[in-house]
N, C-alpha and C positions, 0 to 999 in steps of 0.2 A: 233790663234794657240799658243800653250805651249809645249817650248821645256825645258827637265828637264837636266840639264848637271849635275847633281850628284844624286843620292837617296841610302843614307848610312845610318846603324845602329850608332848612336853613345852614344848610353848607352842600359841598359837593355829592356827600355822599349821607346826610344826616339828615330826620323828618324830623319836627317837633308837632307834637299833638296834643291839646288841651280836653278833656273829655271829663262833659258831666255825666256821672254816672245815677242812675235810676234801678232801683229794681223793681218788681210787680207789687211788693209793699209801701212804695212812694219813697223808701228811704235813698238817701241822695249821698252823694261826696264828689269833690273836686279831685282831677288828678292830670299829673302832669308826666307825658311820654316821650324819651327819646330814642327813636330808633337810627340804629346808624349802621353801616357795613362791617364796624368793629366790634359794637355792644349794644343790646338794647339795656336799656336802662327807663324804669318806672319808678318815680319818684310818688312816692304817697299812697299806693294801690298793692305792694309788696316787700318788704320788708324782712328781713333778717331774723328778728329779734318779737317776743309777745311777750307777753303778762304771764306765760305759762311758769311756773317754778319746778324745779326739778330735784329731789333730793334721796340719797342712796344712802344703802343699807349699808352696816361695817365690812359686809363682804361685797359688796361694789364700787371697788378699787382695783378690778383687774385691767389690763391691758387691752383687752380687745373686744371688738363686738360678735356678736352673735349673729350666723348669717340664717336665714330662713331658708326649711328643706321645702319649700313650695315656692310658688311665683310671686304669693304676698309681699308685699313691701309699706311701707308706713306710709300716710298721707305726702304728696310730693306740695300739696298746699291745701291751705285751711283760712277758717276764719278765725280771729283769736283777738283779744282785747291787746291795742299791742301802745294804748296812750294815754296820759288823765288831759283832763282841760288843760290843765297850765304848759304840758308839754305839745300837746298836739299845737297850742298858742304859739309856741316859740316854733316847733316845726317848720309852720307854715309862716312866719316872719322872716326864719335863716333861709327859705325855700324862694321866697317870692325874693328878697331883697335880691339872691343872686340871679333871680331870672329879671328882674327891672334892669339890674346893672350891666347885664350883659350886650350883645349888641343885636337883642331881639327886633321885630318890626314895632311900630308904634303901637298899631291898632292888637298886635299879641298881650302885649304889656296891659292895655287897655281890655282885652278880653279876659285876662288872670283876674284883673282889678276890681269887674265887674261879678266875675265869678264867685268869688273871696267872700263880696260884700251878698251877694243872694244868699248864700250859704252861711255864713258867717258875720255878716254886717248883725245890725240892731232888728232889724224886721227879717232875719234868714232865721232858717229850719235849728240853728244852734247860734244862738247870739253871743258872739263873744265867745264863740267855741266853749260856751255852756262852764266857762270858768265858775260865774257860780255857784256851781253845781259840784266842785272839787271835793273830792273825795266820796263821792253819789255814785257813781259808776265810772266807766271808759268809752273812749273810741274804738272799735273795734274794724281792720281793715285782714284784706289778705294779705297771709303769711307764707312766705316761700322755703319750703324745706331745701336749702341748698346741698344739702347732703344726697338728696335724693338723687339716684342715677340717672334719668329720664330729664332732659333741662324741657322740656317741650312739655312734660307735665306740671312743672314747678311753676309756669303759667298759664294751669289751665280755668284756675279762678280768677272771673273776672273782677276789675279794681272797684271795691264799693268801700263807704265807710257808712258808719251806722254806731249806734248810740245803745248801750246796754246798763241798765241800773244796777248796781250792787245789789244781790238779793234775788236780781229776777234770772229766771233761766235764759239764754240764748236763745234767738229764735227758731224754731223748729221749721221757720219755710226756705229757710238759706241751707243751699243745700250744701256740703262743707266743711258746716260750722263746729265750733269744737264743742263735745259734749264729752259724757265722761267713757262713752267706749272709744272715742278716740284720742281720750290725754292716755288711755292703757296704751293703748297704737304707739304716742310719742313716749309713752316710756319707756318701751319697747327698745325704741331706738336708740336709747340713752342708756341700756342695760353694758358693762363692762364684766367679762370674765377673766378668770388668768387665762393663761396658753396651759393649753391642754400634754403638760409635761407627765410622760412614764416612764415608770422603770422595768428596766431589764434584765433579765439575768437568762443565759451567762450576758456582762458587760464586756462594750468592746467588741472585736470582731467574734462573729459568729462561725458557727463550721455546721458544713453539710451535714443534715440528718439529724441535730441534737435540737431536741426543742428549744424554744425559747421562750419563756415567761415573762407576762406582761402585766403590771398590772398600775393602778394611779398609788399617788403617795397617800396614806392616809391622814386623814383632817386636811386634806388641799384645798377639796372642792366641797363646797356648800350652797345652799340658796342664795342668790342676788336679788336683789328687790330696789325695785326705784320707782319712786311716787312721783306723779306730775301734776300739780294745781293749780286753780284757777284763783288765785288770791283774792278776794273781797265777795264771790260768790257761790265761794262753799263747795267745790265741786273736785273732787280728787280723784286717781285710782291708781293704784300700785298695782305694777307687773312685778313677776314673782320668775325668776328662770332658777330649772332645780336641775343640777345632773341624774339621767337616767340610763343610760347608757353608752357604750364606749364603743365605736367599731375600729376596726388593727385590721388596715390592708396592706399585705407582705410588698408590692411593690413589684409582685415579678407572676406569672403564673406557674411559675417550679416551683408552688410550695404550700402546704396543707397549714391549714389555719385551725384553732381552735377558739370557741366552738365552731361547727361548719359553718355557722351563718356569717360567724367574722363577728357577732354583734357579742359583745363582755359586758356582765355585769359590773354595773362602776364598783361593788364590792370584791372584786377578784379578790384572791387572796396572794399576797408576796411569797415569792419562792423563800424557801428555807429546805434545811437541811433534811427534813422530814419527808420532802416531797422526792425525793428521789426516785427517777425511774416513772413517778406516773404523769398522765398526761395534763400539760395545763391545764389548768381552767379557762384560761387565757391566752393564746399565743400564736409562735409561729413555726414550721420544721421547715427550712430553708434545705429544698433536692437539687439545686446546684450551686456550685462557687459563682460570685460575680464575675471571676476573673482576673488577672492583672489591671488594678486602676482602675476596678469599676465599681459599682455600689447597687443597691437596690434601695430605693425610695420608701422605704414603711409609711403610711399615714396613719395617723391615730386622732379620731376624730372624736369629740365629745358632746353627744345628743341631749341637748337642754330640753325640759319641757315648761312650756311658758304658761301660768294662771293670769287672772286678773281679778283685782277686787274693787268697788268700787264706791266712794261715801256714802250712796244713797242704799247700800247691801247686793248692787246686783254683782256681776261676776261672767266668768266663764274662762277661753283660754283662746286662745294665736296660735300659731303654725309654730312648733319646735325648731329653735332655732340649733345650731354644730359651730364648733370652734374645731379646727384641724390644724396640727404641726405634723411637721416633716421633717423623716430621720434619715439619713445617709446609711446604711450600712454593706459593710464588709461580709462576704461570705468565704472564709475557707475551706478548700474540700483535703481532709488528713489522709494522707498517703500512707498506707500498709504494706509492710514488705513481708512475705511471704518465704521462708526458707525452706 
């Protein structure tokens, strides 16, 4: 539940709104909203940045993310410990100071004042913003994934703050909240692959009718893995993205692909000299020239499969995620003359 203790104009086109927030477990927090025709902006209720940790394996240093071959997409917001006492203290000292200084109405200043002190005074639900208690646990508030595409979902959690002890698990009636199948989720998003670069042969412009062989460099591509934790209460899970497969779309429908599905094993084997005459394992037989000036678009897509494993032993897997580059090529068609 959200209870709103002020919604006033304060400029032409901008609301400010002071709202104390409640859930059905009694837990409270103060937050402060501006909504305006240019930006809303919520001050204390979501936030950029949590307690999460993030740290990758020696092969997660690739360039790019991994997009999902389903509608799945990561948390667009959560709850997550995102303050200890002494910062959420300063917080809300840098937060209040500039909303008193401003040129808000009297009785606004005076409803922050009063709020602060319910909440936070000597006899509030965290006295002294429970400084001390530092180093015991966090505050925990909604976290907004700005990454996420959907800006309408990035506020679909409402603004609560709420108090977690180092040690104890999150609470299971916030619905949200990060637990360890969803730090797999944020690790997910944090997973980096190279660009999905092949080789060809023949190199260079191709000609009608001669296959062409495709295959990855070998020792490119390996497992990525990136772990996201919950620092002081014990809670991890490492997502794990493996290359599985390799689809090589010609870019044109004038031209027979190998295998028919289009789908390669990521072990294709590199043309060499030996291969001659038989048919890829791999590739593509281009039935027309591009033309003067023209190209054909190849994609070469690389199908990750994503695990997860998690501190407490549990596990399971996410939607396979694809990384795809795109090739330009040239198709020659060789002229025969016939005497």
């Amino acid at each position: 539940m959200m209870r709103a203790l002020l919604w006033r104009r304060v400029g032409l086109s901008a609301f400010l709104c002071l709202v104390l927030t409640a859930g059905s477990d009694g837990r409270r927090g103060l937050e402060v909203e501006i909504h305006s025709e240019r930006h809303d902006r919520t001050l204390g209720a979501s936030v950029a940045a949590s307690g999460i940790t993030y740290s990758s394996s020696e092969g997660g240093t690739g360039v790019g993310s991994v997009d999902s071959t389903t509608s799945w997409s990561p948390p667009a917001c959560y709850y997550a410990p995102t303050h200890t006492p002494e910062e959420y203290r300063a917080f809300w000292a840098e937060l209040s100071s500039e909303f008193y200084g401003a040129g808000h109405l009297p009785e606004d200043k005076e409803a922050l004042r009063q709020s602060l002190s319910d909440l936070y005074g000597p006899d509030g639900e965290y006295p002294d913003y429970n400084v001390d208690r530092q180093g015991e646990g966090m505050f925990w508030q909604a976290v907004r994934n700005e990454e996420h595409p959907d800006r309408t979902a990035q506020f679909a959690c409402e603004p609560r703050t709420f108090w977690v002890d180092f040690g104890d698990a999150p609470p299971a009636d916030v619905p949200q909240v990060v637990d360890i199948a969803m730090l797999a989720e944020l690790a997910y998003e944090r997973i980096r692959v190279p660009d999905t670069v092949v080789e060809l042969n023949p190199v260079g412009v191709q000609t009608v009718n001669l296959p062409m062989w495709v295959w990855l460099p070998v020792g490119e591509f390996g497992p990525v893995s990136v772990t996201a934790s919950l620092e002081g209460y014990g809670l991890s899970a490492t997502t794990t993205a493996a290359p599985v497969g390799l689809r090589v779309v010609p870019g044109t429908g004038d031209a027979v692909v190998y295998p028919g599905s289009g789908e390669c094993p990521v072990d294709a084997p590199a043309y060499h000299g030996g291969l001659v005459g038989q048919e890829p394992v791999c590739g593509v037989t281009y039935l027309r020239s591009t033309g003067e000036g023209g190209v054909y678009s190849l994609s070469a897509s690389l199908r990750w499969e994503i695990t997860w494993e998690g501190s407490d032993g549990s596990g399971g897997t996410l939607p396979d995620g694809v990384f795809e580059t795109t090739y330009d090529l040239t198709v020659d068609e060789v002229q025969t003359v016939v005497r």
